[in-house]
Chimera marker file (.cmm) of the C-alpha trace (Angstrom):
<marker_set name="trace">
<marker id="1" x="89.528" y="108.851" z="100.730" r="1" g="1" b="0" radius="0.5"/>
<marker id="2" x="91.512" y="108.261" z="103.894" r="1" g="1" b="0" radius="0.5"/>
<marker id="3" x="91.781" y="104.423" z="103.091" r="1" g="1" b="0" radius="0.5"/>
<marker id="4" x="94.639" y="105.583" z="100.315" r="1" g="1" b="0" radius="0.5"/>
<marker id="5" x="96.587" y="107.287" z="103.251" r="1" g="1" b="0" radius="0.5"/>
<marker id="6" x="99.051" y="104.331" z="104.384" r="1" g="1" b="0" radius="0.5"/>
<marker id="7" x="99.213" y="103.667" z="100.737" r="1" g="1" b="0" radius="0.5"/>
<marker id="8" x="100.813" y="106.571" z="99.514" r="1" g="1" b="0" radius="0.5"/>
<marker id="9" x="102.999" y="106.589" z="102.745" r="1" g="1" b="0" radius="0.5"/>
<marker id="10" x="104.013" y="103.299" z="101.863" r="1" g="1" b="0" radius="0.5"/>
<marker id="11" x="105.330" y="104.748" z="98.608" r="1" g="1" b="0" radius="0.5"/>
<marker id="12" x="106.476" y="107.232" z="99.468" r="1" g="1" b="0" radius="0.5"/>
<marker id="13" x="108.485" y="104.954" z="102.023" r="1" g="1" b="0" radius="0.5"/>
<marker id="14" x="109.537" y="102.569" z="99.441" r="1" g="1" b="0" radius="0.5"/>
<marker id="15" x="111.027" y="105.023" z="96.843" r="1" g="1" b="0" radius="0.5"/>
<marker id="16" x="112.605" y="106.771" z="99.900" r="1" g="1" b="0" radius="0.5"/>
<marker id="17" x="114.847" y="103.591" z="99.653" r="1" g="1" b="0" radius="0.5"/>
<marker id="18" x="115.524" y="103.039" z="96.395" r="1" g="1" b="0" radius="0.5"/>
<marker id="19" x="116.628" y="107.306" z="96.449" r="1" g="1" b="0" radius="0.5"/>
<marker id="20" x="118.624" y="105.981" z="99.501" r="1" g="1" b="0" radius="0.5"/>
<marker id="21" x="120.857" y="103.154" z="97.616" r="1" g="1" b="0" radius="0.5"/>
<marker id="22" x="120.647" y="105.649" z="94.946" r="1" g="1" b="0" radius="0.5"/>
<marker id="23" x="122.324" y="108.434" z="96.606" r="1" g="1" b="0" radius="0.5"/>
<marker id="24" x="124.465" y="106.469" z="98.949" r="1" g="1" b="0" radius="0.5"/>
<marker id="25" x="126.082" y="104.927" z="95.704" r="1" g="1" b="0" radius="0.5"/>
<marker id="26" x="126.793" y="108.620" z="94.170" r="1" g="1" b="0" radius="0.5"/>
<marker id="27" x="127.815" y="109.631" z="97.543" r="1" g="1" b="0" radius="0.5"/>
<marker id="28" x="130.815" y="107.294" z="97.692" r="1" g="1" b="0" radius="0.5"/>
<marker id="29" x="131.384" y="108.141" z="93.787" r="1" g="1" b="0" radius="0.5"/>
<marker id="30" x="132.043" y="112.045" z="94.312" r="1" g="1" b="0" radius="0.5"/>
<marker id="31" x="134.363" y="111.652" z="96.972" r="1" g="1" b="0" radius="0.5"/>
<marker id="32" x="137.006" y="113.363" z="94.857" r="1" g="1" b="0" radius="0.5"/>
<marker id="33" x="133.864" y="115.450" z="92.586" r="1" g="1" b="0" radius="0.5"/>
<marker id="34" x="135.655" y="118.968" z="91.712" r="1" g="1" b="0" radius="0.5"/>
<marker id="35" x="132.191" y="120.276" z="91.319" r="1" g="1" b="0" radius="0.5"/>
<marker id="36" x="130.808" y="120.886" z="95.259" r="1" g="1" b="0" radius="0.5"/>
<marker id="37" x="127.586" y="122.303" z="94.023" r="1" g="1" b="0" radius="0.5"/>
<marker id="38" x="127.014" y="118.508" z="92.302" r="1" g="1" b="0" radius="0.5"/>
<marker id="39" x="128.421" y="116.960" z="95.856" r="1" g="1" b="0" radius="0.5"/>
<marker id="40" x="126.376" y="118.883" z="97.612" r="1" g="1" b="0" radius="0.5"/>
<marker id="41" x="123.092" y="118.133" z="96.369" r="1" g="1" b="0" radius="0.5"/>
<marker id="42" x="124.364" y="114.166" z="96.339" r="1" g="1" b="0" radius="0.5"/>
<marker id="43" x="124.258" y="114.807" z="99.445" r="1" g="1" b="0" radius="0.5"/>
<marker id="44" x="121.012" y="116.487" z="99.805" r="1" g="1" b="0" radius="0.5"/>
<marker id="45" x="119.636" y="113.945" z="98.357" r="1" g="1" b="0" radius="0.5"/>
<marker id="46" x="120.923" y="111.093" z="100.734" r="1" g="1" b="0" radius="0.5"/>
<marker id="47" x="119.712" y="113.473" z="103.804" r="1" g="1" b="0" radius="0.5"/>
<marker id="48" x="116.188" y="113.667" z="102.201" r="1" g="1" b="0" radius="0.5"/>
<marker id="49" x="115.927" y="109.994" z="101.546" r="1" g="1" b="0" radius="0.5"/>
<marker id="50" x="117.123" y="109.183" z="105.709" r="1" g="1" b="0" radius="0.5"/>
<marker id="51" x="114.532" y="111.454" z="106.640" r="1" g="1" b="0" radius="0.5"/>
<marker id="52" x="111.418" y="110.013" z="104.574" r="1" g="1" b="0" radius="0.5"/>
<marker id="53" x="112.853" y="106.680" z="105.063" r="1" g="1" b="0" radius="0.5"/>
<marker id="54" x="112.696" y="107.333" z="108.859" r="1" g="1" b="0" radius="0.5"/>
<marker id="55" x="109.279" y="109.357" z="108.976" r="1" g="1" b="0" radius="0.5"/>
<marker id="56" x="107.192" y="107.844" z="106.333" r="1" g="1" b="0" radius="0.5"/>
<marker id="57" x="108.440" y="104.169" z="108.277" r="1" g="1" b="0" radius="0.5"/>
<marker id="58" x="107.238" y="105.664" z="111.565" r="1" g="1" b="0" radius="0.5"/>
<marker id="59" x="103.918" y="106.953" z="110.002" r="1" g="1" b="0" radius="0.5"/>
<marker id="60" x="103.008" y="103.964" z="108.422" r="1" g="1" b="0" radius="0.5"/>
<marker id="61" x="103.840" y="101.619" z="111.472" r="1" g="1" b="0" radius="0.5"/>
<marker id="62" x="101.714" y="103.873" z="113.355" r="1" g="1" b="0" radius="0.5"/>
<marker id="63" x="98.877" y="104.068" z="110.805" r="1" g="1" b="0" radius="0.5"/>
<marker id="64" x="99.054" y="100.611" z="110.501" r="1" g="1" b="0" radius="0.5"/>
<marker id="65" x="99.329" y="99.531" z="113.991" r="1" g="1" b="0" radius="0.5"/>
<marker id="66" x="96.249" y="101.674" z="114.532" r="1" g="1" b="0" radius="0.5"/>
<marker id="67" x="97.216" y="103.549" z="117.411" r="1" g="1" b="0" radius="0.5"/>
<marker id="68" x="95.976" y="107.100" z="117.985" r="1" g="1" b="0" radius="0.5"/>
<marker id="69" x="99.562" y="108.311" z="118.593" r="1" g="1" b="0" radius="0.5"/>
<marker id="70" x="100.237" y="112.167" z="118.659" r="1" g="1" b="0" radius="0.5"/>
<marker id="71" x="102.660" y="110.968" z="115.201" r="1" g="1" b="0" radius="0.5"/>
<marker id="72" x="99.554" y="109.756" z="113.325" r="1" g="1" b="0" radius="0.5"/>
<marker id="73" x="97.350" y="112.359" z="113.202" r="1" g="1" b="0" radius="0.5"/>
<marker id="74" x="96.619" y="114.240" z="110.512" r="1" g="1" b="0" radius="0.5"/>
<marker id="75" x="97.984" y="117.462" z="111.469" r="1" g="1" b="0" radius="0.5"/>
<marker id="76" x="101.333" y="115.837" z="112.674" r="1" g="1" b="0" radius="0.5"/>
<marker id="77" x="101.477" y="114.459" z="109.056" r="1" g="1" b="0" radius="0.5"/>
<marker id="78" x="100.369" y="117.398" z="107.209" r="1" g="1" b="0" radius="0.5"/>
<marker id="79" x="103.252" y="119.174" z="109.010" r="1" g="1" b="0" radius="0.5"/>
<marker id="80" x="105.619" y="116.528" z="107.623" r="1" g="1" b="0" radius="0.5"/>
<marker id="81" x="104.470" y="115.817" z="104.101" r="1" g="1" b="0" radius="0.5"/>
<marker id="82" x="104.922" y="120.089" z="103.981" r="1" g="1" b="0" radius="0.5"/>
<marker id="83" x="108.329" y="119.851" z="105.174" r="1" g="1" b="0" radius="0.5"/>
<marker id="84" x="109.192" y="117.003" z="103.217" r="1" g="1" b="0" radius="0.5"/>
<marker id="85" x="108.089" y="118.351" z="100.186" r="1" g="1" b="0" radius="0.5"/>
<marker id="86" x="109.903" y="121.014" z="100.304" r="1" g="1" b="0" radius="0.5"/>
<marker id="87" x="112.994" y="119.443" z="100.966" r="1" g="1" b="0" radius="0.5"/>
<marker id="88" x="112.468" y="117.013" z="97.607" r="1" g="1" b="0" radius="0.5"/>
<marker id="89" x="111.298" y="120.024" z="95.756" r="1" g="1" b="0" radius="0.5"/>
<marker id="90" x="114.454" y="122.390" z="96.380" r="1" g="1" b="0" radius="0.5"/>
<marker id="91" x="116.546" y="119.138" z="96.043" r="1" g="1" b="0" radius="0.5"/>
<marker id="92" x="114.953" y="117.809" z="92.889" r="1" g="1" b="0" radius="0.5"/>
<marker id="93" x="114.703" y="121.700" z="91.389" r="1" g="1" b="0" radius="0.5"/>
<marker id="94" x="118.514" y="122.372" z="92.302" r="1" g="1" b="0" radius="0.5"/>
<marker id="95" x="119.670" y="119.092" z="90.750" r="1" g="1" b="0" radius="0.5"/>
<marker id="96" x="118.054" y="119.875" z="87.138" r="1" g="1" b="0" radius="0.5"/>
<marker id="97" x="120.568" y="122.324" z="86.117" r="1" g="1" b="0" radius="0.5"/>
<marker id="98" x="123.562" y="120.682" z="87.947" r="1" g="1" b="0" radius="0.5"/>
<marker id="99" x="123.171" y="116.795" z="86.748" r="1" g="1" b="0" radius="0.5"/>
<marker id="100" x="124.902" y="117.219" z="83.220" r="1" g="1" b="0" radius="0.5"/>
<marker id="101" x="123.657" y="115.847" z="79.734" r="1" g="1" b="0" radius="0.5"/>
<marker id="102" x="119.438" y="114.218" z="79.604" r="1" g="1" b="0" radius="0.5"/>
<marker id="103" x="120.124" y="112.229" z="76.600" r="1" g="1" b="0" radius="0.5"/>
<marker id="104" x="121.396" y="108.808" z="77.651" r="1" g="1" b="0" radius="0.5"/>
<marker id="105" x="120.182" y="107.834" z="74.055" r="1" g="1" b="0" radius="0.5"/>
<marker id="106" x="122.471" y="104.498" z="73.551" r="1" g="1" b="0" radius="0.5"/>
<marker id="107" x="123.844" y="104.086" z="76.914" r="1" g="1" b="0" radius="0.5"/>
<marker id="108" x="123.018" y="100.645" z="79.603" r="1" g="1" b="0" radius="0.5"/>
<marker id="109" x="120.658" y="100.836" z="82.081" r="1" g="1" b="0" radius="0.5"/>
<marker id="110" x="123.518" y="101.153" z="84.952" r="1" g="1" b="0" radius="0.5"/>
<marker id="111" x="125.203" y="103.994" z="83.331" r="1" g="1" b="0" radius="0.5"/>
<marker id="112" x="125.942" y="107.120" z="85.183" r="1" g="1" b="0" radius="0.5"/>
<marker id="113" x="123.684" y="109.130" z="82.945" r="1" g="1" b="0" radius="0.5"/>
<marker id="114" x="120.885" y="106.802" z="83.832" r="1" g="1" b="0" radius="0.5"/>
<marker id="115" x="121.531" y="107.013" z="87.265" r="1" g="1" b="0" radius="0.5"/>
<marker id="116" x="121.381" y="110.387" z="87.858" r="1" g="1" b="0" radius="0.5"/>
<marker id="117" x="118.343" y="110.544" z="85.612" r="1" g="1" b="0" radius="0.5"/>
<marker id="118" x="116.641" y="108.026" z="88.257" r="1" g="1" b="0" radius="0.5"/>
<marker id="119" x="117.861" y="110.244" z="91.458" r="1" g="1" b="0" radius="0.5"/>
<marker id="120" x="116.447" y="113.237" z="89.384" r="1" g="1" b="0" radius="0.5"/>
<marker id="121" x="112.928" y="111.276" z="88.640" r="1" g="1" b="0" radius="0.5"/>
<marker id="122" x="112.500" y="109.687" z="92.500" r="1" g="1" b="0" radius="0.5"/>
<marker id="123" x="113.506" y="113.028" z="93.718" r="1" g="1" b="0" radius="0.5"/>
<marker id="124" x="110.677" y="114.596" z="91.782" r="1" g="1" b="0" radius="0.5"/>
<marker id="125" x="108.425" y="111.509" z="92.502" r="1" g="1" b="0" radius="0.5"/>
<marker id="126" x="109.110" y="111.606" z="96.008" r="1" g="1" b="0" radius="0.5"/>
<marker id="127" x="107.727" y="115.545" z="95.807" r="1" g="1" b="0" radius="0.5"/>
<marker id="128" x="104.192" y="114.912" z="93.558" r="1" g="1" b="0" radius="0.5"/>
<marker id="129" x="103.356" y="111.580" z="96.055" r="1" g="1" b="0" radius="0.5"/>
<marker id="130" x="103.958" y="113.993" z="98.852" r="1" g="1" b="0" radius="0.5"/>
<marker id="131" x="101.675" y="116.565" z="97.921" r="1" g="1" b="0" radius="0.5"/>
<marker id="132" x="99.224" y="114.037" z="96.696" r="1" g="1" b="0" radius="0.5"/>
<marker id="133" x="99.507" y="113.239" z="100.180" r="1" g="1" b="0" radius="0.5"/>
<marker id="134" x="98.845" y="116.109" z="101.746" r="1" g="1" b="0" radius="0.5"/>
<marker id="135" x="95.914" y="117.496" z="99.238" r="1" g="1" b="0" radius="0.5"/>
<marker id="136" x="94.150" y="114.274" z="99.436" r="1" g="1" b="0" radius="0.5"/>
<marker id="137" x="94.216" y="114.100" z="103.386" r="1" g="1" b="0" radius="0.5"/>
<marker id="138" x="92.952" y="118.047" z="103.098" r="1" g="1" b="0" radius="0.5"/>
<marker id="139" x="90.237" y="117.242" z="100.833" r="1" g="1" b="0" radius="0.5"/>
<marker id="140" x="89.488" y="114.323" z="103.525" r="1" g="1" b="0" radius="0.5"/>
<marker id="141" x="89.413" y="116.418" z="106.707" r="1" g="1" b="0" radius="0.5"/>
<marker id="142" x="87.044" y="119.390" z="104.473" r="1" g="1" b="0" radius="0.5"/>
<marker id="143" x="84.440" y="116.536" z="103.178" r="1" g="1" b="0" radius="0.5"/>
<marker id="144" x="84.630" y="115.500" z="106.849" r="1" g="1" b="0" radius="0.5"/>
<marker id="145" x="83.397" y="118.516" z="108.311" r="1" g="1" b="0" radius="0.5"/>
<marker id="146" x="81.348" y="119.287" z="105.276" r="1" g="1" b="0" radius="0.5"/>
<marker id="147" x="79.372" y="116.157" z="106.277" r="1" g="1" b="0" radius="0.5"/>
<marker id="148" x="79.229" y="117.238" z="109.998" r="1" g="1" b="0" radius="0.5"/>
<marker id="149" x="78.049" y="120.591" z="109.107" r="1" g="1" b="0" radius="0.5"/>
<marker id="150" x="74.696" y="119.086" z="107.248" r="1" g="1" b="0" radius="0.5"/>
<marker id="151" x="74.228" y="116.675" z="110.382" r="1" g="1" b="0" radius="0.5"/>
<marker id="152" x="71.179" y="117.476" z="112.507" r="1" g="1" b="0" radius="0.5"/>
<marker id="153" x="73.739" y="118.153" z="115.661" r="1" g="1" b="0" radius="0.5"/>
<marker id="154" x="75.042" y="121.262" z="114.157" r="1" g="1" b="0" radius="0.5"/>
<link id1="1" id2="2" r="1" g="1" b="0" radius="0.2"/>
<link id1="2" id2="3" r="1" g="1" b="0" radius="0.2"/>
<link id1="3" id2="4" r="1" g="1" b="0" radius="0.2"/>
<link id1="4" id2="5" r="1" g="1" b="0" radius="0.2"/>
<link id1="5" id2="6" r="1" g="1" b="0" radius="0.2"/>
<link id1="6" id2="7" r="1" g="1" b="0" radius="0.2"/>
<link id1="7" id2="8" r="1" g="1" b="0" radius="0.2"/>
<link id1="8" id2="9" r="1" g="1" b="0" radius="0.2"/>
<link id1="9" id2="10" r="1" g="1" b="0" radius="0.2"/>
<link id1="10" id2="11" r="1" g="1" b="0" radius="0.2"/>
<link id1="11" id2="12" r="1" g="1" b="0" radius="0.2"/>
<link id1="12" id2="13" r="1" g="1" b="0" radius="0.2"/>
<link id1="13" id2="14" r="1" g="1" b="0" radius="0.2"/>
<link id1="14" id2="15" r="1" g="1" b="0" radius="0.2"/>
<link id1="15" id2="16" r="1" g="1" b="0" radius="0.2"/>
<link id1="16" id2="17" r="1" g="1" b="0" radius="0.2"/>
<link id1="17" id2="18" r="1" g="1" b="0" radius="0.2"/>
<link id1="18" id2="19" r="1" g="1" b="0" radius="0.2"/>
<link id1="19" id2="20" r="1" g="1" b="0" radius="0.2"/>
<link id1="20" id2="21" r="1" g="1" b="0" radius="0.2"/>
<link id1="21" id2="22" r="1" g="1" b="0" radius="0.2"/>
<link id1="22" id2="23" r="1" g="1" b="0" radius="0.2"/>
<link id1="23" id2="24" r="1" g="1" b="0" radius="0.2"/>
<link id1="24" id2="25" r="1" g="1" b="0" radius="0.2"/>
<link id1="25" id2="26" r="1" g="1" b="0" radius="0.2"/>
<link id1="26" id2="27" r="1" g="1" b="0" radius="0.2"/>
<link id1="27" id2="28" r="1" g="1" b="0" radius="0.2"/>
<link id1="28" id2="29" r="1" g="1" b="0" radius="0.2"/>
<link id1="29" id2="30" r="1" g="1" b="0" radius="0.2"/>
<link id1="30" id2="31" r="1" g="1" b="0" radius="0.2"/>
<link id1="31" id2="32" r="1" g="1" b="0" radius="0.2"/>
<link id1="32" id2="33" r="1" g="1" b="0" radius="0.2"/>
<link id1="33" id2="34" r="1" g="1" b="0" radius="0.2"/>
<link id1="34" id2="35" r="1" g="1" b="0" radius="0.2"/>
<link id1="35" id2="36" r="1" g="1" b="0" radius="0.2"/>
<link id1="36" id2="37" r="1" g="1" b="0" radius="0.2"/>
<link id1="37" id2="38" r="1" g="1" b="0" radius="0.2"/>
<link id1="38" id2="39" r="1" g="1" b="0" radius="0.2"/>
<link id1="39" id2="40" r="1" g="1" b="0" radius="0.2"/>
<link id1="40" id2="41" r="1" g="1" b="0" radius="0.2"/>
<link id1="41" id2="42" r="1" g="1" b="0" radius="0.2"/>
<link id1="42" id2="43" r="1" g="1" b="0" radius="0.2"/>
<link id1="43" id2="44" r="1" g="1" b="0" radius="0.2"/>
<link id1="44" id2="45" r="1" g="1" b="0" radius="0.2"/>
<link id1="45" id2="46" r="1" g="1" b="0" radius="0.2"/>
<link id1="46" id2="47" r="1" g="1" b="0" radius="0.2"/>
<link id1="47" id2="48" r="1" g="1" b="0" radius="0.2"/>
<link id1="48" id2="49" r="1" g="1" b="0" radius="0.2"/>
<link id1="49" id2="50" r="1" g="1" b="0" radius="0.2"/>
<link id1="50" id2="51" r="1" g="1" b="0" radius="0.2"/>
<link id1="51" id2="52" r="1" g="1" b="0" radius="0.2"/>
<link id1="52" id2="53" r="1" g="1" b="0" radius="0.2"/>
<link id1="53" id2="54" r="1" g="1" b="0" radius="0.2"/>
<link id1="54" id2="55" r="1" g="1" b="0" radius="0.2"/>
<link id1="55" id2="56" r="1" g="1" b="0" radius="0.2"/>
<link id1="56" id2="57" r="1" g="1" b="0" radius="0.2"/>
<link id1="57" id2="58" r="1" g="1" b="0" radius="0.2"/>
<link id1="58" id2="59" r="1" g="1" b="0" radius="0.2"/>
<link id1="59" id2="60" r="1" g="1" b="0" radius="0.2"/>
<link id1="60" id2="61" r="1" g="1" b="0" radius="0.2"/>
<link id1="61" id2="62" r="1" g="1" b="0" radius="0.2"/>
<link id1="62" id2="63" r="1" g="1" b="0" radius="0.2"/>
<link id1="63" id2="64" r="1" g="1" b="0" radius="0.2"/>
<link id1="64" id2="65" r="1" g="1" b="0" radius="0.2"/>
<link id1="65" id2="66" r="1" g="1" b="0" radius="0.2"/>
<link id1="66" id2="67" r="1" g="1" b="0" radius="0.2"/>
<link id1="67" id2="68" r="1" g="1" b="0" radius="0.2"/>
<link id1="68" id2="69" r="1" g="1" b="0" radius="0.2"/>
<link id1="69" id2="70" r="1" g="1" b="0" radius="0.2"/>
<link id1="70" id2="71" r="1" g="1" b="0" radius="0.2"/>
<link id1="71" id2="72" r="1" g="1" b="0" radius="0.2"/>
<link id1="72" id2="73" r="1" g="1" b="0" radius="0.2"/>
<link id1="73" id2="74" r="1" g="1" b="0" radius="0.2"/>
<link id1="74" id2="75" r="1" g="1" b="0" radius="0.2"/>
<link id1="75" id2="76" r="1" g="1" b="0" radius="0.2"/>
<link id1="76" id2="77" r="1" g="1" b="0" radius="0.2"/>
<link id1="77" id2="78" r="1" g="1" b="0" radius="0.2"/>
<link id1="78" id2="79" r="1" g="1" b="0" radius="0.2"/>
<link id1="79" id2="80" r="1" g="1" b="0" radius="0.2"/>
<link id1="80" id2="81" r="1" g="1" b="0" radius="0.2"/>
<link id1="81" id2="82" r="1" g="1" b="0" radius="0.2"/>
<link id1="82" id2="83" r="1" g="1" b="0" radius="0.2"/>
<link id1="83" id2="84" r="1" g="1" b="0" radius="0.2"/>
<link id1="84" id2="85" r="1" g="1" b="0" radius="0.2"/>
<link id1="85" id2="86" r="1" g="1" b="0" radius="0.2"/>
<link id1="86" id2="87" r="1" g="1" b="0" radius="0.2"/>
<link id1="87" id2="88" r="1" g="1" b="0" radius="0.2"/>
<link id1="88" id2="89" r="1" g="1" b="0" radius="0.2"/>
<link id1="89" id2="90" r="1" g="1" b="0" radius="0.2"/>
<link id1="90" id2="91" r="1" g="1" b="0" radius="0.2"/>
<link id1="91" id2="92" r="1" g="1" b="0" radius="0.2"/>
<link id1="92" id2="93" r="1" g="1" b="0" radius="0.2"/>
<link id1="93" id2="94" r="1" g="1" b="0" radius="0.2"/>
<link id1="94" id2="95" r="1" g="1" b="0" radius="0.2"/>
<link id1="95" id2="96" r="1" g="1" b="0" radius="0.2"/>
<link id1="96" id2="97" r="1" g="1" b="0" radius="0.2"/>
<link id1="97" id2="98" r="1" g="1" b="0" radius="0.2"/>
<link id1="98" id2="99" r="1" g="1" b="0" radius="0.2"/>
<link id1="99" id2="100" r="1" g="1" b="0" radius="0.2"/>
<link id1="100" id2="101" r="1" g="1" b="0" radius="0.2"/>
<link id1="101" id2="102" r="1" g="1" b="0" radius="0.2"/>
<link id1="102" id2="103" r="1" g="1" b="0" radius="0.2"/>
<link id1="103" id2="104" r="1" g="1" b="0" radius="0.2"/>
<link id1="104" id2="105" r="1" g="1" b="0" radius="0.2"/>
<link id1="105" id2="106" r="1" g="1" b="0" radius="0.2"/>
<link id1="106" id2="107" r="1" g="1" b="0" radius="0.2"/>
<link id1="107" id2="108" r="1" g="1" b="0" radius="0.2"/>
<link id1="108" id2="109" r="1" g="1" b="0" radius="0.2"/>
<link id1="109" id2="110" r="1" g="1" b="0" radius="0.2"/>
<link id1="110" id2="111" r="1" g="1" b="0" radius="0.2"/>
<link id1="111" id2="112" r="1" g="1" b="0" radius="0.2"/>
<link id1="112" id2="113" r="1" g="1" b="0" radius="0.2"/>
<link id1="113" id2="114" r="1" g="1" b="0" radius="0.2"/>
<link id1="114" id2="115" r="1" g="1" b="0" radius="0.2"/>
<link id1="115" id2="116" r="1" g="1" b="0" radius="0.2"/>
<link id1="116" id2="117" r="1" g="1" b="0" radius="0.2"/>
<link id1="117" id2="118" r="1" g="1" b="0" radius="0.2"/>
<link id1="118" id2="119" r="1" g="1" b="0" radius="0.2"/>
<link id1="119" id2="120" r="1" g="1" b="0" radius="0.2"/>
<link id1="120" id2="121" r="1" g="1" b="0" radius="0.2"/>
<link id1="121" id2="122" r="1" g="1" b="0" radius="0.2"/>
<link id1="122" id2="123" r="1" g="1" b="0" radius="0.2"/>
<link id1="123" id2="124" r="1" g="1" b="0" radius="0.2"/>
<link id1="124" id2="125" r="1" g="1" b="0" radius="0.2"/>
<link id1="125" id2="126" r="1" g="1" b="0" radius="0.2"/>
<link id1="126" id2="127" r="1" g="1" b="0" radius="0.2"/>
<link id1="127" id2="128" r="1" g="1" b="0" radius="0.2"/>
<link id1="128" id2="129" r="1" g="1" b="0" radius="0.2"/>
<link id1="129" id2="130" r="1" g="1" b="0" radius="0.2"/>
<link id1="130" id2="131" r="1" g="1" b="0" radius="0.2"/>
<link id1="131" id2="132" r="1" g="1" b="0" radius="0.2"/>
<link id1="132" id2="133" r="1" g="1" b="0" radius="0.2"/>
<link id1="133" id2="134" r="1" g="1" b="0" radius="0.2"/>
<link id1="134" id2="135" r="1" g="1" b="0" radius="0.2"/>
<link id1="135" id2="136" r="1" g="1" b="0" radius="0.2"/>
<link id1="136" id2="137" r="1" g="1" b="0" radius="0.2"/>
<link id1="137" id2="138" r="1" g="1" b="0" radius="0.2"/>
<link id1="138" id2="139" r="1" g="1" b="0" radius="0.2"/>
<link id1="139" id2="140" r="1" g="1" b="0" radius="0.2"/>
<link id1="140" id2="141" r="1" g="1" b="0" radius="0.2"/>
<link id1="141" id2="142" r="1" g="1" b="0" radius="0.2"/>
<link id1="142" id2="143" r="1" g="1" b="0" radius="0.2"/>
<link id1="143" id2="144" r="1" g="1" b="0" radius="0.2"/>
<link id1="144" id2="145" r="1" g="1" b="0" radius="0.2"/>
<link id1="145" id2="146" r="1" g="1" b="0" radius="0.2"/>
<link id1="146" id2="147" r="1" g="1" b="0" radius="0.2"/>
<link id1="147" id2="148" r="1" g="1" b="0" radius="0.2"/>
<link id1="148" id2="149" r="1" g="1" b="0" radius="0.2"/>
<link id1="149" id2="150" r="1" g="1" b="0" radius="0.2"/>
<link id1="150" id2="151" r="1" g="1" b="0" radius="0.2"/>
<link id1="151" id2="152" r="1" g="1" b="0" radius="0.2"/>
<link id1="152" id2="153" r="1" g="1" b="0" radius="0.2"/>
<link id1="153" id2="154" r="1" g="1" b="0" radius="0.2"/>
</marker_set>
């Protein structure tokens, strides 16, 4: 189960960027936004996409690389995938409300209301791959000591 580890962080990497351009694009668009409720969760949203962009790049060089650094280890990780769960969670949960109309029935595929339908999706995304994440590397460290348990050293 541990083999899907770097690929979820890898995911959860690359939508971390795509939330990035997303937000960074919005974030120069409500520059003069009325609404700072709608600003600030723009901007909630570029601050959670710098930090998993940052983390989730560190944990998968490390995991990759294959060096037992203090970063890699599953505790380390758990601690992050938590945190950054949260923060998508609140952000994604805040924006539903805030983000206006969620029929873009009729409208392109670069229009505002499709936009902000995609920041609301990643953000949610970014939340389920995170706890995926986490449940699957807490099923992996159980079955691990389930195994050990049934060993003839125990």
């Amino acid at each position: 189960m541990f083999r899907y580890h770097p690929l979820l962080f890898t995911l959860i990497t690359l939508l971390a960027i795509v939330e990035l351009g997303l937000s960074a694009h919005w974030v120069n668009l409500t520059q003069n936004e009325p609404s700072s409720r709608f600003k600030s969760l723009i901007d909630l949203f570029l601050f959670d996409s710098v930090w998993t962009l940052l983390f989730g790049a560190a944990y998968c060089f490390f995991i990759l690389d294959g060096a037992m650094h203090v970063l890699a280890s599953i505790g380390s990780s758990s601690i992050w995938l938590i945190i950054t769960a949260i923060f998508w969670g609140v952000a994604a949960g805040l924006f539903g409300p805030v983000r206006g109309s969620t029929n873009c029935n009729g409208t392109s595929g670069t229009s505002p209301c499709r936009q902000l339908q995609a920041l609301y999706a990643i953000g949610w995304t970014e939340f389920a791959l995170c706890v995926l994440t986490l449940l699957l590397s807490v099923f992996w460290v159980h079955s691990g000591r389930r195994s050990y348990r049934g060993s003839y050293y125990v």
